[in-house]
N, C-alpha and C positions, 0 to 999 in steps of 0.2 A: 196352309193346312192347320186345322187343328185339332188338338189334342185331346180324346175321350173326358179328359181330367176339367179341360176350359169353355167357359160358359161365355161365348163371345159377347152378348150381348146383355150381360149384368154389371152394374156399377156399385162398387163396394164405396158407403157411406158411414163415415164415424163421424159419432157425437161425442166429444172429450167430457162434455158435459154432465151425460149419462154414465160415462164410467166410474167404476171404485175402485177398477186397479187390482180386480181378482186374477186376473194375469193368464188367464185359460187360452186368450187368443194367440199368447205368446206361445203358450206350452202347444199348441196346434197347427201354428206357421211360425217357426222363428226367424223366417227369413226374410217375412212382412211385416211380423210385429215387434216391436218393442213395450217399455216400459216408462216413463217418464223419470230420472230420479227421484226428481225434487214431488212429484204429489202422486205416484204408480199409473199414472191412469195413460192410457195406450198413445202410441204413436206410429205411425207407419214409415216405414224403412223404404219410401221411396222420395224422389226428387220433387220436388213442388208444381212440377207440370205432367210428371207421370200418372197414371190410371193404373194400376195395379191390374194383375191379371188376374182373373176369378178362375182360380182351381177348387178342385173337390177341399183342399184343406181350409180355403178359403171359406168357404161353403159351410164346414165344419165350424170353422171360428164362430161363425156368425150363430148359427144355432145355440154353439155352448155359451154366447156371452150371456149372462144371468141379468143383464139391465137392458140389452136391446140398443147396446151404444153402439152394435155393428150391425148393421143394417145391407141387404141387396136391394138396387131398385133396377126397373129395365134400362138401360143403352143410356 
């Protein structure tokens, strides 16, 4: 079953590249995002073969990031 909040079939795409480390993704999900110490710029709070699930805050990240370093593509 799933849940009003999860978009079964979008895949959350980061560019570490693209980031500067304005941190909006964290303040939106802190439970997917991080921070990098050493240069700010994002990292995702899951395991290296996980796919993060796309919720509404997810969704949200992705709009507010100001460089487009988070990106949704389909499945």
């Amino acid at each position: 079953m799933v849940s009003n909040d999860t978009v079964s079939t979008a895949r959350l795409n980061v560019d570490r590249e693209l980031c500067l480390g304005a941190g909006r993704c964290v303040l939106t999900d802190p439970d997917l995002f991080d921070q990098d110490e050493d240069d700010g710029r994002v990292l995702l709070l899951t395991g290296p073969d996980e796919e993060p699930e796309v919720t509404a805050a997810v969704r949200r990240a992705v709009q507010f990031c100001p460089t487009g370093a988070l990106t949704l593509s389909d499945g």
